[in-house]
Wavefront OBJ file of the C-alpha trace (Angstrom):
o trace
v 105.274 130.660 -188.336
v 108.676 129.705 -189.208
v 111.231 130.808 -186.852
v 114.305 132.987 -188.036
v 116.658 132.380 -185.117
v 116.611 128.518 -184.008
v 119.233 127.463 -181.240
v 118.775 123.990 -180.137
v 121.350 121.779 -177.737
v 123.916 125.234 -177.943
v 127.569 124.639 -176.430
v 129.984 126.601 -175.770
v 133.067 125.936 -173.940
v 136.175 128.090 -172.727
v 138.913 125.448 -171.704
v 137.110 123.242 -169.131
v 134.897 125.807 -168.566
v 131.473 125.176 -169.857
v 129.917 128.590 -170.455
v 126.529 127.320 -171.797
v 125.245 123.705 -171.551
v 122.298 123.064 -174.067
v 120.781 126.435 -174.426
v 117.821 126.218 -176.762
v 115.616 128.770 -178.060
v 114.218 130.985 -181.122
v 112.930 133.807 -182.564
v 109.945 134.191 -184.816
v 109.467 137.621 -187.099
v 108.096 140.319 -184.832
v 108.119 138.876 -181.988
v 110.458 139.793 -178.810
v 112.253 137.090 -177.229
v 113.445 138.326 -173.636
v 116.696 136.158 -172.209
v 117.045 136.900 -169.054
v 119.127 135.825 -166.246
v 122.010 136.953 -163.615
v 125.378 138.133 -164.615
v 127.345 135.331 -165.127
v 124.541 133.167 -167.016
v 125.701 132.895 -170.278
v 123.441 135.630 -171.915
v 125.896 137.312 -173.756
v 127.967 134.189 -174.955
v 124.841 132.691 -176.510
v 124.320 135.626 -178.402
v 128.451 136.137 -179.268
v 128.348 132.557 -180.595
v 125.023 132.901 -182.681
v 127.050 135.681 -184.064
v 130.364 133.683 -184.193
v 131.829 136.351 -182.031
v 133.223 134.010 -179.459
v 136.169 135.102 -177.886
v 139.467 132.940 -178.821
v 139.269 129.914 -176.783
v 135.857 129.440 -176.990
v 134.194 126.539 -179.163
v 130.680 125.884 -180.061
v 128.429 123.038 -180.990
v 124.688 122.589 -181.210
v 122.505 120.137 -182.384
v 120.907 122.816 -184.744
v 121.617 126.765 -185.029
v 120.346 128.192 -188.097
v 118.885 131.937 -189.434
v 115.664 131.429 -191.501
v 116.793 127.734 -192.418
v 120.681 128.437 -193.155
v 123.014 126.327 -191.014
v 125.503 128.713 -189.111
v 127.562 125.990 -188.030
v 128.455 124.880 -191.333
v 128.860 128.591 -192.985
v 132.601 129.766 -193.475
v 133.396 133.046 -191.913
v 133.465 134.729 -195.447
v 129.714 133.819 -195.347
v 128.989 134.448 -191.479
v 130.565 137.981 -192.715
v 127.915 138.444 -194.932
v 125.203 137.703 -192.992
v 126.536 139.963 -189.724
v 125.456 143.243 -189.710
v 123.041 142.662 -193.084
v 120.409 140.084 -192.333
v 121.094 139.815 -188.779
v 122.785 142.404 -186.479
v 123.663 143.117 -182.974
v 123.871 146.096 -180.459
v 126.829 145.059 -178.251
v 126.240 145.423 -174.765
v 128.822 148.542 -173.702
v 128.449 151.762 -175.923
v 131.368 152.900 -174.039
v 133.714 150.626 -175.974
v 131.829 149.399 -178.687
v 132.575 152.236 -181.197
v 136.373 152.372 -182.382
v 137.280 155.956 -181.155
v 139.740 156.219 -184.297
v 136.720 156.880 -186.277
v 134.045 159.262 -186.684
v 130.534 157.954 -186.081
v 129.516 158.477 -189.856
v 132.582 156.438 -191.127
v 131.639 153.632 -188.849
v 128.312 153.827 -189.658
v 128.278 154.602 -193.579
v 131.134 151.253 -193.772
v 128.372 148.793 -192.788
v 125.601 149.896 -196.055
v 128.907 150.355 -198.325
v 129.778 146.801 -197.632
v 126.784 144.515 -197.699
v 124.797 146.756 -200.323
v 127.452 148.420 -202.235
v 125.798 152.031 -201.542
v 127.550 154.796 -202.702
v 128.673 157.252 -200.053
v 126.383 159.990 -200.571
v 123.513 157.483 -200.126
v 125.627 155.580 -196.889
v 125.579 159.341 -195.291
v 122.191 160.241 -196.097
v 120.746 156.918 -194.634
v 122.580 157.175 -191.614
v 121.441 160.631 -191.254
v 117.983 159.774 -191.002
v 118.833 156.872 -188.585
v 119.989 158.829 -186.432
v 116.804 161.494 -187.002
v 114.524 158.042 -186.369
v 116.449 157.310 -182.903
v 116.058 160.760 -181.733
v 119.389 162.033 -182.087
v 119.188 166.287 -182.959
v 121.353 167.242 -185.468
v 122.135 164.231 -187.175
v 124.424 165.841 -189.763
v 126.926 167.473 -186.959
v 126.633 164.186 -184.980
v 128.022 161.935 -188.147
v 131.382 163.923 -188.026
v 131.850 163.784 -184.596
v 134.478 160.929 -182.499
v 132.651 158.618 -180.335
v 134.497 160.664 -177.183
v 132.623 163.598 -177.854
v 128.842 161.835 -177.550
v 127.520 160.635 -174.107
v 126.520 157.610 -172.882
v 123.216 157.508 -174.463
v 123.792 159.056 -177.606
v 126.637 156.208 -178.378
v 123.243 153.855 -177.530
v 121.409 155.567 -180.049
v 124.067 155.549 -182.492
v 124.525 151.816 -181.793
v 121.295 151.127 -182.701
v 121.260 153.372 -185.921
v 124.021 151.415 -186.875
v 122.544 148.029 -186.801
v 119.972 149.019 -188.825
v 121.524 150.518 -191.335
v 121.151 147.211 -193.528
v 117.377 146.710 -192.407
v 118.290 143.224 -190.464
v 115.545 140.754 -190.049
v 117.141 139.640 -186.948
v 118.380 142.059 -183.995
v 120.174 141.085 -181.465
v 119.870 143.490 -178.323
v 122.315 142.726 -175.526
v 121.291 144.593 -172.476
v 120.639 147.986 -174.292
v 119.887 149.934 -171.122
v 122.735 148.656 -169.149
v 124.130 152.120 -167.423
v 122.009 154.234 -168.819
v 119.414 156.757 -166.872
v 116.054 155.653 -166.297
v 114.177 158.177 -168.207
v 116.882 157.031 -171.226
v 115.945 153.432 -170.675
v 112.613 154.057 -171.300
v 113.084 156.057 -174.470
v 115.725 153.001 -175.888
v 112.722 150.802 -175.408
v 110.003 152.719 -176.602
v 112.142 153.645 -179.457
v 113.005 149.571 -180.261
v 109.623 148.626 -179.753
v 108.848 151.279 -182.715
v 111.833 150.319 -184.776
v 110.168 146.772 -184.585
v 106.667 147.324 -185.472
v 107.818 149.343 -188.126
v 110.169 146.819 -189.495
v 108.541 143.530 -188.486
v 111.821 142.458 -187.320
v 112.692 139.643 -184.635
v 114.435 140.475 -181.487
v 116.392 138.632 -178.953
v 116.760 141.469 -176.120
v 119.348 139.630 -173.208
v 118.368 141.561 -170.029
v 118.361 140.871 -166.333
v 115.948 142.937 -165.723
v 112.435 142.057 -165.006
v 110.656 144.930 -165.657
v 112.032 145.654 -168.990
v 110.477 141.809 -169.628
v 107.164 142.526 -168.585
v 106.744 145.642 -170.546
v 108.596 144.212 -173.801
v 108.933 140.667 -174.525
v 106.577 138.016 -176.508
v 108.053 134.683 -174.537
v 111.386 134.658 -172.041
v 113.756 131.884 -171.587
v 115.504 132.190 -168.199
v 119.395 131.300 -167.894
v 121.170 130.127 -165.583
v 124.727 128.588 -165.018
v 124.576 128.414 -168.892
v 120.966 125.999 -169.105
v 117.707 127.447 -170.152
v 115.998 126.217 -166.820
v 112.246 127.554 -167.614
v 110.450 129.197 -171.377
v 106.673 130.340 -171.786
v 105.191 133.419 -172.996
v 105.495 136.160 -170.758
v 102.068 136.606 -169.171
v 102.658 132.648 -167.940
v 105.993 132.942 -166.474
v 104.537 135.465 -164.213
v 101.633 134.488 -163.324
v 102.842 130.996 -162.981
v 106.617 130.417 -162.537
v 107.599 126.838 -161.720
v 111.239 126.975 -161.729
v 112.304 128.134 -158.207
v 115.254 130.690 -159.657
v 112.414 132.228 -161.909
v 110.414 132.349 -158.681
v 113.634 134.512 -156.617
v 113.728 136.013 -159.552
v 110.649 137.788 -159.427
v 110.632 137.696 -155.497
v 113.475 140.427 -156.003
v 111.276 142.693 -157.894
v 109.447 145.498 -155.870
v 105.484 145.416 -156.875
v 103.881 148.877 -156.180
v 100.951 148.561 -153.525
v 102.398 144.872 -153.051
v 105.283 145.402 -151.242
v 105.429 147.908 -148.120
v 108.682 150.398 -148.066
v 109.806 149.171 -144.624
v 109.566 145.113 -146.274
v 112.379 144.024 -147.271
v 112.674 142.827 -150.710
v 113.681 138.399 -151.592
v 117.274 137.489 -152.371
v 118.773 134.768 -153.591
v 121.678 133.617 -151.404
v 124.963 132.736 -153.163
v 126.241 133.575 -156.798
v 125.771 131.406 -159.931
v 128.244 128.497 -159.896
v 131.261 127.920 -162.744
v 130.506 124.780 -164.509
v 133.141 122.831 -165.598
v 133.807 119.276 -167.249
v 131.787 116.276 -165.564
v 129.218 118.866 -163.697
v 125.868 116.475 -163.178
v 122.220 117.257 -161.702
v 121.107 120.601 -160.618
v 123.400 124.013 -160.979
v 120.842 125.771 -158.702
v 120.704 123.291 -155.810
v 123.421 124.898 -153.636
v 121.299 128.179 -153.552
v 117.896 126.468 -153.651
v 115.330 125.816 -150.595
v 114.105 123.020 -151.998
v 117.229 120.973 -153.244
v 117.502 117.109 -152.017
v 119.995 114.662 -152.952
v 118.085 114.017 -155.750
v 119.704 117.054 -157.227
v 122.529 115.923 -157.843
v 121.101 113.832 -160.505
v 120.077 114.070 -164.317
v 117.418 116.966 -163.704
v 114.357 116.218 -165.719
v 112.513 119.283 -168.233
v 108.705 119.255 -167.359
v 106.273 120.405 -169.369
v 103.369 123.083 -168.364
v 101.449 122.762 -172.111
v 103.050 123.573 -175.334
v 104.978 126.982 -174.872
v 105.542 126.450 -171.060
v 108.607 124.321 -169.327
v 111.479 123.804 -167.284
v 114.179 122.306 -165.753
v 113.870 120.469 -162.052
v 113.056 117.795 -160.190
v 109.770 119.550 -158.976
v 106.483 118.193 -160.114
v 104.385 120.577 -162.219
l 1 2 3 4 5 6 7 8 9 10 11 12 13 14 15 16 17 18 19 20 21 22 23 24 25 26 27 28 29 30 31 32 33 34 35 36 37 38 39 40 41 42 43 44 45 46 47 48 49 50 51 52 53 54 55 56 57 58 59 60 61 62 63 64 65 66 67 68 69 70 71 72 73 74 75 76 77 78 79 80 81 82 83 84 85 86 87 88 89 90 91 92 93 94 95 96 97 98 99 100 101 102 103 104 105 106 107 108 109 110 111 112 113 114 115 116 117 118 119 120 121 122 123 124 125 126 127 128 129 130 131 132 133 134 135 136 137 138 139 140 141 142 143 144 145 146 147 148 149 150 151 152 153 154 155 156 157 158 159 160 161 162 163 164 165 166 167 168 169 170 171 172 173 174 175 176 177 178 179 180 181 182 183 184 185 186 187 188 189 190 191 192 193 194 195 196 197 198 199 200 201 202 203 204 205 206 207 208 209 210 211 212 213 214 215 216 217 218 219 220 221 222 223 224 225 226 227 228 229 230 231 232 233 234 235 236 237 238 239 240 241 242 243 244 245 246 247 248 249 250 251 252 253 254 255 256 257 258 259 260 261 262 263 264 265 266 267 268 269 270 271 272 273 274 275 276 277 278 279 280 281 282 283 284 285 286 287 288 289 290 291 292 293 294 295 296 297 298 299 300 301 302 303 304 305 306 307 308 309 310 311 312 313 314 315 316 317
């Protein structure tokens, strides 16, 4: 199946700061690609400069990034305009702050079909409307006139989500969508994207750092770290099977009912991820990691576990 996302070799660097160091990964259509990872990781930068979001400062490069064949790198900004929010769209990781509080949610909203698809407004409202019916928001109508201030936290989610799909993108990016929110809210965001997906057939990279969203959610993960990709399978493999030892605290972090007693204490990982900058060589984990040698310090090899499973370190699969 050809892939719609494909990131291969991604760079991005702040200064001297390098934020991600040859990230690569994609997304086929309907499937869920979790990226997971620590604050810190790079999550949210690979998906701002897939987007060509990046903060000013920050530069890309990438041996290949392209949406269903197109070359981002080499689009202008008029076309990366017409592609964001259209074809491919993103729910940005704070609701909080994400909607412009000058404007009511159903100018926002309406703005984005008016734009790409040249809808008049009475069909902009009426399609927003039943987004936000389709997300679970009551009262759509009342809702579309209403500030951002007046909506709580996961309501602006919801409306975040209705937005992005106004267009009917084949590509969604979801950067930590339950970040903040309840945990009976968290569940309903996921059961309603995992609906708006089989209903759409759309891709979708969720960035997450948690593990339990993963397991219920995603197709394959790639795991971050210090801005490298250090292990990718399908889900079922990485946890039945992880190799790289930060996937392996990872999931040592994660309480497993009738696994773990309540007077056990639960793994850590000692430390907190690393900044890169120019020059860095061999392992980013190895100051945190029980099993670092000198050897570390080194040009880390990628190992392969079969065709959909690898990662990055010196240990022997």
């Amino acid at each position: 199946m050809t892939a719609l996302l494909e990131v291969e070799r991604l760079q991005v660097r702040f200064g001297a700061t390098a934020a991600v160091r040859g990230a690569s990964l994609s997304v086929a259509p309907g499937e869920t690609h979790c990226l997971v990872g620590e604050s810190g990781c790079g999550k949210s930068v690979t998906a701002l400069a897939v987007m060509n979001l990046l903060a000013r400062g920050g530069g890309r490069q990438a041996e290949r990034l392209a949406f269903e064949g197109e070359d981002l790198l080499k689009l202008s900004e008029r076309g990366m305009a017409r592609l964001r929010g259209n074809a491919m769209a993103m729910i940005f990781q704070e609701p909080m702050t994400s909607l412009n509080p000058a404007y009511t949610v159903g100018s926002q909203m309406t703005e984005v079909l008016r734009r790409h698809k040249g809808a008049s407004q009475r069909v902009a409202i009426d399609r927003a409307a039943d987004l936000l019916a389709r997300v679970g928001i009551t009262a759509p109508g009342l809702r579309l006139g209403q500030f951002p201030h007046q909506l709580s936290g996961g309501l602006r989610q919801r409306v975040m989500i209705a937005m992005a799909l106004m267009c009917e993108p084949r590509l969604l990016i979801a950067d930590e969508p339950t970040t903040a929110l309840d945990v009976t809210v968290q569940a309903q965001i996921l059961r309603l994207l995992a609906g708006l997906q089989r209903d759409l057939g759309l891709g979708l990279l969720l960035i997450t750092h948690d593990l339990g969203v993963v397991a219920r959610v995603a197709t394959r993960v790639s795991v971050m770290y210090a801005g490298e990709v250090v292990e990718r399978a399908p889900t079922a493999e990485l946890f039945a099977n992880p190799r790289h030892p930060y996937t392996q605290g990872l999931l040592r972090c994660v309480p497993v009912p009738g696994k773990i007693r309540r007077d056990q204490p639960l793994g850590a990982i000692r430390g907190t991820v690393p900044r890169i900058g120019a020059g860095f060589a061999g392992c980013a984990f190895r100051e945190r990691c029980d099993f670092a040698d000198e050897t570390c310090q080194r040009t880390i090899p990628r190992r392969s576990m079969g065709a959909a499973h690898d990662y990055l370190c010196r240990l022997p699969a």
